[in-house]
C-alpha positions in Angstrom: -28.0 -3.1 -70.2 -29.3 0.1 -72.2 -28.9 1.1 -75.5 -27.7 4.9 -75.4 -28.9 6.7 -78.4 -26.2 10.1 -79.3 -25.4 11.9 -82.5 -22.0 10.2 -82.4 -23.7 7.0 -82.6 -25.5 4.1 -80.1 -23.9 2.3 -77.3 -24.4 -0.4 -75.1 -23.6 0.7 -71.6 -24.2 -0.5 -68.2 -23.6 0.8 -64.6 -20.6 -1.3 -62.9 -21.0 -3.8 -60.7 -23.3 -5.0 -63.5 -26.6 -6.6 -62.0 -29.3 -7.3 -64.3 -31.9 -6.6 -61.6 -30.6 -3.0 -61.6 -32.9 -0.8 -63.9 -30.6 2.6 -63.3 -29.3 3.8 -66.4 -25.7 4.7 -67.3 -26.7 8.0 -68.3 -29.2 10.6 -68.0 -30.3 13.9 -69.6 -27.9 15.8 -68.6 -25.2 13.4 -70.3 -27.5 13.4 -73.6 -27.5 17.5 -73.9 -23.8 17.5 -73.7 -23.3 15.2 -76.5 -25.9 16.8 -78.7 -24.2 20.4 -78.1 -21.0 19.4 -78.9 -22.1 17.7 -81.8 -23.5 21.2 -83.0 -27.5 19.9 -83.0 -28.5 23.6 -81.4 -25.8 25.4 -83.6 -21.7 25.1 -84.6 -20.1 21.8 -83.7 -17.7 22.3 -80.9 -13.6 22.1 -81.7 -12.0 18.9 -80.0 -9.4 19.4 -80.9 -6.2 19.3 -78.8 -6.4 17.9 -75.4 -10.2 16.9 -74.1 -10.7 16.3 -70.2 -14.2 14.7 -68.7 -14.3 15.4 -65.4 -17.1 13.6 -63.1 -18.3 10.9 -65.9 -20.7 8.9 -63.9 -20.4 5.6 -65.4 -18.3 6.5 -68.7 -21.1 7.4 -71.0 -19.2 10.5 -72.1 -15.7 9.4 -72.4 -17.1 5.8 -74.2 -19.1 8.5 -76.8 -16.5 10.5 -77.4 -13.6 7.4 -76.9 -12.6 9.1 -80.5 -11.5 12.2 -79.5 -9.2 10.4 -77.1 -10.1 12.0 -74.0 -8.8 12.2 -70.4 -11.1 11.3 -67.9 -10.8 12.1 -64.4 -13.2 10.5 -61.6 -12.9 10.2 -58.0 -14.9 7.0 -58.5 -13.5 3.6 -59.0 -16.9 2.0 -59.8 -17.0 4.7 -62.3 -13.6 4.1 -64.2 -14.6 -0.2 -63.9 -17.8 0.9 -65.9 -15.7 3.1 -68.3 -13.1 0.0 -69.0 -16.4 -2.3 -69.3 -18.5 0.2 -71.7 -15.2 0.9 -73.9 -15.0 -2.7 -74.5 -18.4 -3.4 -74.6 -18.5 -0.9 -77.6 -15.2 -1.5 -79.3 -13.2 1.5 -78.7 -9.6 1.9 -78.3 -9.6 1.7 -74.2 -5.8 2.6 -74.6 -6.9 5.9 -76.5 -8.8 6.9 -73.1 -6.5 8.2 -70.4 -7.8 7.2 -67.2 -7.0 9.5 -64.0 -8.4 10.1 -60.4 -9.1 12.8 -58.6 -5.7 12.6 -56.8 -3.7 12.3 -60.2 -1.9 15.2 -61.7 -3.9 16.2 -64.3 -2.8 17.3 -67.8 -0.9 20.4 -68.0 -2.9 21.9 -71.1 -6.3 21.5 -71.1 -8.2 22.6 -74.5 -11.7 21.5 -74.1 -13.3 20.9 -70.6 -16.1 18.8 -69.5 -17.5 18.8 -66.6 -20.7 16.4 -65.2 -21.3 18.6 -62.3 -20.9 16.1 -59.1 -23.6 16.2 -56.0 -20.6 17.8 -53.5 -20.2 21.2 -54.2 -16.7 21.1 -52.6 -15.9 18.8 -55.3 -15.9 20.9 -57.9 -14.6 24.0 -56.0 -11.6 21.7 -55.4 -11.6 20.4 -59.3 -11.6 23.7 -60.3 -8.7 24.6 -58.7 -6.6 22.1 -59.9 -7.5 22.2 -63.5 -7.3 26.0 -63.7 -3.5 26.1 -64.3 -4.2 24.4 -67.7 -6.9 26.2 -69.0 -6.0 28.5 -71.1 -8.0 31.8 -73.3 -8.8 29.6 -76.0 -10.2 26.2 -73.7 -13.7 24.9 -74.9 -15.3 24.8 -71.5 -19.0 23.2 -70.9 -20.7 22.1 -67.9 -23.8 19.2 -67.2 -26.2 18.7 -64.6 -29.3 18.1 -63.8 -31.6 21.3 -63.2 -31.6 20.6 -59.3 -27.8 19.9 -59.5 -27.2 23.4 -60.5 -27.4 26.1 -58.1 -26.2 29.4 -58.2 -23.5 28.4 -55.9 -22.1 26.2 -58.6 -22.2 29.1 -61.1 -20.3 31.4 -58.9 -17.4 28.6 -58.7 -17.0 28.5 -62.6 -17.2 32.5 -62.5 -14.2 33.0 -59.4 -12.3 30.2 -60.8 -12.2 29.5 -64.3 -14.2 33.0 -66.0 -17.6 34.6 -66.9 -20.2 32.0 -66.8 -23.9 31.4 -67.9 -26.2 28.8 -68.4 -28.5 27.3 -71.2 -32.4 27.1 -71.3 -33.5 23.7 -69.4 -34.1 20.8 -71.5 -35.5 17.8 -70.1 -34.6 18.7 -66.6 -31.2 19.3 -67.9 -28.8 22.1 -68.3 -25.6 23.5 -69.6 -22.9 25.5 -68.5 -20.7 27.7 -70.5 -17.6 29.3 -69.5 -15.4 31.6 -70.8 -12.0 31.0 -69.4 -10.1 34.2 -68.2 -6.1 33.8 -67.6 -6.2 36.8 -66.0 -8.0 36.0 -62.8 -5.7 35.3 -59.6 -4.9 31.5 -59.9 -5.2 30.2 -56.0 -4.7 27.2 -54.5 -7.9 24.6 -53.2 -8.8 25.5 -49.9 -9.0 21.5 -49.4 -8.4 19.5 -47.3 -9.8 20.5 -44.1 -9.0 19.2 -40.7 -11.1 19.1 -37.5 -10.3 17.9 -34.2 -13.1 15.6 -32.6 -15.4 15.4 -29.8 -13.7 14.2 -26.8 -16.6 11.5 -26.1 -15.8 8.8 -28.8 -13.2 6.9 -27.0 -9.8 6.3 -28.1 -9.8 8.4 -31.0 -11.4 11.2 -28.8 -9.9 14.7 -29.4 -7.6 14.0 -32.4 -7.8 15.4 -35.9 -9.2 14.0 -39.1 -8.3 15.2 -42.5 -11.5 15.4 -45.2 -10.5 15.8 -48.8 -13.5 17.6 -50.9 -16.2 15.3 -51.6 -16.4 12.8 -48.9 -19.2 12.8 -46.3 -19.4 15.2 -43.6 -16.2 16.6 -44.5 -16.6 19.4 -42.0 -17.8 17.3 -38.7 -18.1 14.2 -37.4 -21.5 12.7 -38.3 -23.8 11.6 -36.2 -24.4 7.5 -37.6 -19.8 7.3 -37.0 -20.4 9.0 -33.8 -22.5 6.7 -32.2 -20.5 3.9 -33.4 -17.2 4.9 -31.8 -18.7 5.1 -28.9 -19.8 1.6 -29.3 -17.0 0.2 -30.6 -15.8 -3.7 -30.1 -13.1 -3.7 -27.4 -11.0 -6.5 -28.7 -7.1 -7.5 -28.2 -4.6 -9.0 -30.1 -3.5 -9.7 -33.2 -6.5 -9.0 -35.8 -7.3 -7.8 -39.2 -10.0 -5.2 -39.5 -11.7 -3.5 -42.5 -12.8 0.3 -42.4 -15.5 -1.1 -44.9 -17.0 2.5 -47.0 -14.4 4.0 -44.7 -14.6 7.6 -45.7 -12.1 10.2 -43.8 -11.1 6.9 -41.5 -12.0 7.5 -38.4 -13.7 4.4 -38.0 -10.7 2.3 -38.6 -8.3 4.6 -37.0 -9.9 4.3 -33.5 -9.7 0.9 -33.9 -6.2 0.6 -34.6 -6.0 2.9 -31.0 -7.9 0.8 -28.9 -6.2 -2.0 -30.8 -2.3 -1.4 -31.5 -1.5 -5.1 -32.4 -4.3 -5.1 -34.8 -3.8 -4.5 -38.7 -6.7 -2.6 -40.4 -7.5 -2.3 -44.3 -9.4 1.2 -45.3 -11.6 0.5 -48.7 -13.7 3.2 -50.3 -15.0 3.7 -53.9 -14.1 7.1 -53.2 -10.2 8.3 -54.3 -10.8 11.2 -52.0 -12.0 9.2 -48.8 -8.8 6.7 -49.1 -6.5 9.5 -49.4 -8.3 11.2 -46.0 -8.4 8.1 -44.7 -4.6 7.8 -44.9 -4.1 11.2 -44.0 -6.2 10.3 -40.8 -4.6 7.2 -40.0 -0.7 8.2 -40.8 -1.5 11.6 -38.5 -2.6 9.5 -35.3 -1.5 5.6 -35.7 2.1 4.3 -36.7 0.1 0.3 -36.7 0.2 -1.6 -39.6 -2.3 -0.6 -42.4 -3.4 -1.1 -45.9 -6.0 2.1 -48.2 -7.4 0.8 -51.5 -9.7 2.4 -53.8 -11.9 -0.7 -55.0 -15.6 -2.4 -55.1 -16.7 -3.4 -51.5 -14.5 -6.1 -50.3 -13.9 -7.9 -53.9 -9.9 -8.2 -53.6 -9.5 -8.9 -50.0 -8.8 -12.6 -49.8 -11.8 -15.0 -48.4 -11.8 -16.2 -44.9 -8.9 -13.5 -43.8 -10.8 -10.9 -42.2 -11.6 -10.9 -38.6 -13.7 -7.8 -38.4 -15.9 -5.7 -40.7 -17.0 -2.5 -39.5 -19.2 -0.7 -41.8 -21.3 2.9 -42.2 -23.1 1.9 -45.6 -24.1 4.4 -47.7 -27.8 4.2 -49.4 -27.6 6.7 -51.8 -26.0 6.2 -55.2 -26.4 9.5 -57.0 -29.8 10.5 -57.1 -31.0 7.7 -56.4 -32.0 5.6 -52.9 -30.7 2.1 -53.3 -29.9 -0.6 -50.6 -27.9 -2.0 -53.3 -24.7 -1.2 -52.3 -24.8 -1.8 -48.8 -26.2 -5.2 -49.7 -22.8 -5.9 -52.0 -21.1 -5.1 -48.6 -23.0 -7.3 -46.4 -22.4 -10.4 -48.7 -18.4 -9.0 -49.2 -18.5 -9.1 -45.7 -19.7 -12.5 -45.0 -17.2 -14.0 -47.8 -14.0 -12.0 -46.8 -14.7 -13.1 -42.8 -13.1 -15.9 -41.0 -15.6 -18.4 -39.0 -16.1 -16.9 -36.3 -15.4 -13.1 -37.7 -18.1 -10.5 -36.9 -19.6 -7.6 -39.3 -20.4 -4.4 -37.2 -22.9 -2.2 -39.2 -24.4 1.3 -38.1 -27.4 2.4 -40.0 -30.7 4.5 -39.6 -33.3 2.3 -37.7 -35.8 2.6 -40.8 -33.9 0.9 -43.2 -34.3 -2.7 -41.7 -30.8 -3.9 -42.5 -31.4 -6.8 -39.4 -33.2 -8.6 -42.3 -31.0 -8.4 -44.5 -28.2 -9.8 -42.0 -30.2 -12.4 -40.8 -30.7 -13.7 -44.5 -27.2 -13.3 -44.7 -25.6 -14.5 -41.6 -28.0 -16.5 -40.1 -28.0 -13.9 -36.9 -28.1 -10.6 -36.0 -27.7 -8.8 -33.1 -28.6 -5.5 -31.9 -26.0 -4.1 -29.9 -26.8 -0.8 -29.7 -29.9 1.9 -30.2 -31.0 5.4 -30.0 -34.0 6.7 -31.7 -32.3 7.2 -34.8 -29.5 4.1 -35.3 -29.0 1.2 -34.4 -25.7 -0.7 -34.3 -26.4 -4.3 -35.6 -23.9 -7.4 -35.6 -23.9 -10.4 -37.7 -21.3 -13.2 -36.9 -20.2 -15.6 -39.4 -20.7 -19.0 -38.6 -17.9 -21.5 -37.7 -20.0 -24.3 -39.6 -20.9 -22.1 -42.3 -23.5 -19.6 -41.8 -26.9 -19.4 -43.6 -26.5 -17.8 -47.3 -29.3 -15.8 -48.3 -30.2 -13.8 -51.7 -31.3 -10.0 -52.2 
């Protein structure tokens, strides 16, 4: 836990899951130069008055700050809205006074001050944009965060086509700001997302069908390369089974299995909003089988000991940073949520080592699979219990 210094006070935040072996902060620079403009440190205090919307707050360090201006946040992460809930309370602010929306919410249909943490996917925003521009109107306070390498010029241009004129603050630590003047009469169009594709016709069952990719998720405009080589590797199993799209993205993972597999019943689980609601896109397009999409943490609310096969594309990024963190919380969801017996498939790039990992886990691993850039590892839980290891 960090203490986060502000001019609207100090607060105790965390990143969610909370780990005290994780020295990441909830916040950054970018969050910090927000804050201190709206306060007015550099000049007049902003007006927040009216309706305020945080869009892309990272682990709730601007919506707990400003928890008195009851704000709207809207997030297309669900470890990001756990953290908010955790750092409201942590702090003692009203966590009814906070309106808490996705990304696939409808969001408020005036909008009088807009803040925006400027997220990694450029799409993201573009698609954002779109949706909040209905409610933004002449008057609208609007401000945008990042990190200096998070702001390109593209990012600019997509404040300037979609919201109004648009310019940018000197750098301060690393950090910028945004400013937008919102113009109602520009052209108000509609998001260009989702996209669709259709895929390669070398994956196996799924071969040749289409995908749907909300903004933001991975690869939304082609197959990548670490999926592709696992469908083509896929488990051929029969029967009755359930199977978990583990990080499951636009769903093609669990899709093709429910193709090779009709009698099987697959859960999709993402942190993402966005990737569940292409993952059901996907899945509704091309299977009528039985399946389940929640937005959660790993595999923390499926039942222990139901789960007959895990297949998983973990992601080692969380942000800015490189972290094996999350794929680890997978790994061990994994191992708890199998049955004896149950197997976790993993694709990964061959220089992250995530055999060892396994084989603390599991007790096993094998490699079923390998090119000279992945490798497609499997770890089967043991019908006598299998060896339990720690990070």
């Amino acid at each position: 836990m960090n203490r986060f210094s502000t001019p609207w006070g100090e607060f105790d935040l965390t990143r969610f899951p909370e780990d005290p072996r994780d020295q990441l902060r909830a916040w950054d620079a970018a969050d910090e130069y927000l804050l201190r403009h709206l306060k007015g440190t550099d000049g007049e205090p902003a007006d927040l008055a009216g309706t305020v919307v945080v869009v892309g707050d990272r682990w709730g360090a601007l919506v707990t700050a400003l928890a008195g201006h009851r704000p709207v946040q809207i997030t297309d992460s669900f470890l990001g809205r756990q953290a908010t809930l955790a750092n409201l309370a942590r702090n003692g602010a009203d966590a009814d006074a906070v309106r808490l929306l996705s990304t696939r919410d409808t969001p408020p249909e005036r909008i009088d001050v807009l803040l925006v943490r400027v997220p990694k996917s450029l799409a993201l925003l573009e698609d954002q944009l779109h949706r909040l521009a209905p409610a933004v109107h002449a008057g609208t306070v609007v401000v945008g965060t990042g990190m200096v390498t998070e702001i390109h010029t593209s990012t600019l241009k997509l404040f300037e086509q979609i919201l109004g004129p648009t310019r940018t603050s000197l750098a301060v630590k690393k950090a910028r700001l945004i400013f937008c003047s919102p113009d109602p009469g520009l052209p108000r169009t509609a998001s260009p997302w989702p996209l669709t594709y259709a895929l390669p016709q070398d994956i196996g069952a799924i071969s040749g069908r289409t995908v749907t990719n909300h903004a933001g998720i991975f690869c939304a405009e082609r197959l990548d390369i670490g999926s592709r080589f696992l469908l083509q590797n896929l488990p051929r199993r029969r029967g009755p089974e359930h199977v978990v799209d583990l990080g499951c993205g636009n769903g093609v993972i669990g899709t093709a299995a429910a193709l090779s597999n009709p009698e099987s019943e697959v859960t999709f689980i993402d942190e993402s909003y966005q990737a569940v609601a292409s993952a059901e896109a996907t899945f509704r397009a091309n299977s009528d089988a039985r399946a389940e999409f929640l937005a959660g943490d790993a595999l923390s609310a499926v039942p222990a000991g139901t789960v007959d096969l895990v297949l998983n594309n973990p992601p080692f990024h969380s942000h800015r940073a490189t972290t094996d963190a999350t794929a680890w919380r997978m790994f061990t969801g994994a191992r708890r949520a199998l049955r004896p017996g149950g197997e976790l498939w993993v694709v990964g790039n061959r220089h992250l080592g995530y055999h060892v990992k396994l084989r603390k886990l599991f007790g096993n691993c094998e490699v079923v699979a390998g090119n000279p850039k992945f490798v497609i590892l499997r770890a089967a839980k043991r019908r006598q219990g299998g060896a339990a290891g720690s990070r």
